[in-house]
C-alpha positions as CSV (number, residue, x, y, z in Angstrom):
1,X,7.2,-7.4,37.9
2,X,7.4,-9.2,34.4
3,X,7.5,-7.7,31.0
4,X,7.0,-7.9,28.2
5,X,11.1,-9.0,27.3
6,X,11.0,-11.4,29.8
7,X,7.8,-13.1,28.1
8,X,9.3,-12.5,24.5
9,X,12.6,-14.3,25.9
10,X,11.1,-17.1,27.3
11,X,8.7,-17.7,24.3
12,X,11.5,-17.3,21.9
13,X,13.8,-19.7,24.2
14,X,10.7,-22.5,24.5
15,X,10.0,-22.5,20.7
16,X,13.4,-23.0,19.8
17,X,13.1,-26.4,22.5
18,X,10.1,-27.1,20.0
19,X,7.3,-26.0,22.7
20,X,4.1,-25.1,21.1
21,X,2.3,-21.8,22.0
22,X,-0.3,-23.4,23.9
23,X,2.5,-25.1,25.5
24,X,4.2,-21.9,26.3
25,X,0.9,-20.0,27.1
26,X,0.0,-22.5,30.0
27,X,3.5,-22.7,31.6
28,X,3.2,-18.9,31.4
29,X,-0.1,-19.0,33.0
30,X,1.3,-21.8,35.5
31,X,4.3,-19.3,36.5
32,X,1.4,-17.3,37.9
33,X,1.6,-14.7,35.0
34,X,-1.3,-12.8,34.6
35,X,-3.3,-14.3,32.2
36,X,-4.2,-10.8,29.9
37,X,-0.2,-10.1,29.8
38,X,0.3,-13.3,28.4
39,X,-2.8,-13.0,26.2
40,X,-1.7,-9.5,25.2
41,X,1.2,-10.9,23.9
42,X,0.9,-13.3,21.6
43,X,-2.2,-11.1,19.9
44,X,0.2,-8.2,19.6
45,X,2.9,-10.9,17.8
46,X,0.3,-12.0,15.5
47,X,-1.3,-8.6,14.2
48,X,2.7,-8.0,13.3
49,X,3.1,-10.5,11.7
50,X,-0.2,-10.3,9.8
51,X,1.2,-6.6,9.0
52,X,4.9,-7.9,7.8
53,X,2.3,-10.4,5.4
54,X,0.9,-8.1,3.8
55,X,3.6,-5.6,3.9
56,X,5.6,-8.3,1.7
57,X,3.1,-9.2,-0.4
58,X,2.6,-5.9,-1.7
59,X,6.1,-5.1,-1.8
60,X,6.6,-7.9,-4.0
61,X,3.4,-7.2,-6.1
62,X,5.5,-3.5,-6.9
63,X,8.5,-5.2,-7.6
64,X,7.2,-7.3,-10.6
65,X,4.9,-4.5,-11.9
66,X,8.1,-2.5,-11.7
67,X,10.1,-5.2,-13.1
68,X,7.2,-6.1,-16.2
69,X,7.1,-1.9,-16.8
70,X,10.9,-2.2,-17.5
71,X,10.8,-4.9,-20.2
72,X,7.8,-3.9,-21.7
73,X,9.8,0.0,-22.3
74,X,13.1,-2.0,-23.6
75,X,10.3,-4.3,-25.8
76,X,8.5,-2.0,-27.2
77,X,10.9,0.7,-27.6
78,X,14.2,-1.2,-28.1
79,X,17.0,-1.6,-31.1
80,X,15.1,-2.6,-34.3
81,X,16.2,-3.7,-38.0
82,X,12.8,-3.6,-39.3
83,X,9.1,-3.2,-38.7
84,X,8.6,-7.1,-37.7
85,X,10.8,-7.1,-34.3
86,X,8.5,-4.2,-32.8
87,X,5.3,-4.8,-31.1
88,X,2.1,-4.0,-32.0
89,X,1.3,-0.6,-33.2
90,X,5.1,0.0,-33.4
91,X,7.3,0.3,-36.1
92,X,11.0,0.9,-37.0
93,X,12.5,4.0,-37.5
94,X,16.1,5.1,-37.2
95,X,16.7,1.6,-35.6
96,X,14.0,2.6,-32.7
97,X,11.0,1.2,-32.4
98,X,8.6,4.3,-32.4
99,X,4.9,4.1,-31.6
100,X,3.1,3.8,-35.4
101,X,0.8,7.1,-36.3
102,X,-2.3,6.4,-37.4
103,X,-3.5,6.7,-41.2
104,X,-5.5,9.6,-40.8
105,X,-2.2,11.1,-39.8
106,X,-0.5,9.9,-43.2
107,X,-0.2,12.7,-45.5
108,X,0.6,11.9,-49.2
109,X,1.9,15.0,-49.9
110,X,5.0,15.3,-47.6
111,X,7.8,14.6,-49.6
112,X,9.6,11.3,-48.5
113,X,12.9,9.6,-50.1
114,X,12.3,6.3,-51.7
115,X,12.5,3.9,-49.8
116,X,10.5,5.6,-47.0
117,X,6.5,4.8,-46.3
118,X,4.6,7.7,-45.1
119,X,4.7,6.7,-41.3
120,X,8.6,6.8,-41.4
121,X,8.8,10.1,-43.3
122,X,6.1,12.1,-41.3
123,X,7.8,10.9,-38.4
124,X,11.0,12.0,-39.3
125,X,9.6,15.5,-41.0
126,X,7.9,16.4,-37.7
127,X,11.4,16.3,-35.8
């Protein structure tokens, strides 16, 4: 009785002699093989290695999103000087750059040093 091993070996052993599969698939069928163990095999080797595809694909697709996540948090939240190195809607406070409040949130009355605009101050009053 032949199974499925002894198939996989000889495939494996063929292709490496630079056999194609329809090569392979008729000496198997010449060997007097049944013809739906052979069949069976080589549709079972290509659904997994449609599912390895596409396993890998989206792997990768994770990775970069993960990766892109990552630099945009040190970007947008990273070591500043001043206002110009953030991103958009960011500014720098404290050498961070902190997501910028809106105006509607800017309160003239809160007491700030000079030297201070009101989204740095309210900022820092809230803590």
């Amino acid at each position: 009785m032949v199974l499925n091993d002894d198939i996989s070996d000889y495939v494996e052993k063929y292709k490496s002699l630079g056999y194609s599969e329809e090569q392979i698939k008729s000496s198997l069928i010449k060997s007097n093989i049944p013809l739906d163990l052979v069949e069976s095999y080589f549709v079972k080797k290509e659904v997994v290695s449609k599912k390895i595809g596409v396993i890998l694909f989206f792997g990768i697709v994770i990775f970069v999103l993960i990766v892109l996540l990552i630099l945009f948090s040190f970007i947008s939240s990273g070591d500043c000087s001043d206002d110009g190195v953030c991103s958009k809607g960011y500014v720098c406070s404290d050498n961070q750059c902190v997501q910028k409040m809106g105006v509607l949130n800017c309160q003239v009355d809160v007491s700030c040093e000079e030297g201070y605009d009101c989204y740095k101050c309210l900022k820092e009053s809230v803590m």
